[in-house]
C-alpha positions in Angstrom: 0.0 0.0 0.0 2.4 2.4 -1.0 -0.2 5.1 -2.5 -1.2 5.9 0.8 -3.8 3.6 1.7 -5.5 2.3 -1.5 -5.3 -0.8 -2.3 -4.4 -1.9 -6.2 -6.5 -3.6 -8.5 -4.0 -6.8 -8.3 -3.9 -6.9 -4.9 -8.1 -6.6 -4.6 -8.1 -9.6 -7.2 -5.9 -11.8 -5.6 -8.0 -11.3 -2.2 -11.0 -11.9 -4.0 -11.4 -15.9 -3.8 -9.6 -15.7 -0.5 -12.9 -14.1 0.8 -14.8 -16.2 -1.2 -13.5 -19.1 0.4 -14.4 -17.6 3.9 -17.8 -17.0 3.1 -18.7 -21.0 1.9 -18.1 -22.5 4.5 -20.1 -20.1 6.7 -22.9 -20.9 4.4 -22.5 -24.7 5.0 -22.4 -24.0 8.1 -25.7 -22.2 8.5 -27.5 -25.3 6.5 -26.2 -27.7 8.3 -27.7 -26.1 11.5 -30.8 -25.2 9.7 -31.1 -29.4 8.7 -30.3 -30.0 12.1 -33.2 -28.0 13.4 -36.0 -28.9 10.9 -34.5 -32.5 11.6 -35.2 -31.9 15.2 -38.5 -30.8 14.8 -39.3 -33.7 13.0 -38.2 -36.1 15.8 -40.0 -33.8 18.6 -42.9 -34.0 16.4 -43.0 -37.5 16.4 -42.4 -38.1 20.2 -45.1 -35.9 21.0 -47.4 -37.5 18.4 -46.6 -40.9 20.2 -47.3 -39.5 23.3 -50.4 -38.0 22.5 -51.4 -41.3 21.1 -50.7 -43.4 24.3 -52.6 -40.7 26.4 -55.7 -41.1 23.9 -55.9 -44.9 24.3 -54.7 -45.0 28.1 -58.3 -42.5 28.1 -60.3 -44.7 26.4 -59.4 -47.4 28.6 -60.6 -45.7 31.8 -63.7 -44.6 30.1 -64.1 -48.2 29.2 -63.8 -49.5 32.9 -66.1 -46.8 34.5 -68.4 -47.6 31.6 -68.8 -51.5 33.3 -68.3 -50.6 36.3 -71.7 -48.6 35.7 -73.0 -51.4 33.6 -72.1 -54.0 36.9 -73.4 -51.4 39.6 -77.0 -51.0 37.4 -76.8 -54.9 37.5 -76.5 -55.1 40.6 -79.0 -52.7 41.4 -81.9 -54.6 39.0 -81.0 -57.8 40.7 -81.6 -56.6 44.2 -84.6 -54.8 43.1 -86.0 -58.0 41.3 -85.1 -60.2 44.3 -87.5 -57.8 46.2 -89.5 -58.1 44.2 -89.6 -61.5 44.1 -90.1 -62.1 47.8 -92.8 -59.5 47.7 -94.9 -61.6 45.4 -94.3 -64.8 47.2 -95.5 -63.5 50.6 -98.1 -61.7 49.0 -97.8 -58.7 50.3 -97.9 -55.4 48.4 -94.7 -53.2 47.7 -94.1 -50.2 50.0 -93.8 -47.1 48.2 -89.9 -46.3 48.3 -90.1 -42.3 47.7 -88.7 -40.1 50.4 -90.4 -39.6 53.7 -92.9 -36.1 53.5 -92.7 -35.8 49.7 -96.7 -36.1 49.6 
């Protein structure tokens, strides 16, 4: 730089691929994190898909056993109403009206 600061037209040339060199692998690098973080997504996505999944089925399960353990307690119920029934009728004596006291 002996013109006082500028820099020739020989010397800008032969720097030219130098910085082109530094900027490529910059680039690389900023696609290989952006593949990186789609890629992640992708795998949260899935685990969180999964998980959704199992929570769905472990829900239908429980509404599955209150559903027959409704379905045993109404059995239960009918049975023990038909047995009184039952023993009503063989003793011949009329069913006593089961509403709450004072609701007349």
């Amino acid at each position: 730089m002996p013109d006082g600061g500028h820099i020739s037209e020989e010397d800008f040339n032969r720097s030219q691929p130098a910085r082109q060199k530094m900027s490529v692998p910059r680039f690389v690098i900023i696609i290989l994190i952006a593949v990186i973080a789609l890629y992640s997504l992708v795998v949260l996505t899935i685990f969180i898909r999964t998980g959704i999944g199992e929570a769905r089925k472990a829900t239908q399960r429980e509404n599955i056993k209150q559903n027959l353990k409704q379905i045993g307690i109404a059995l239960q119920n009918y049975h023990a109403q038909e047995a009184e029934q039952k023993r009503h009728m063989q003793d011949n004596q009329p069913l006593q009206d089961q509403s709450a006291p004072g609701s007349d």
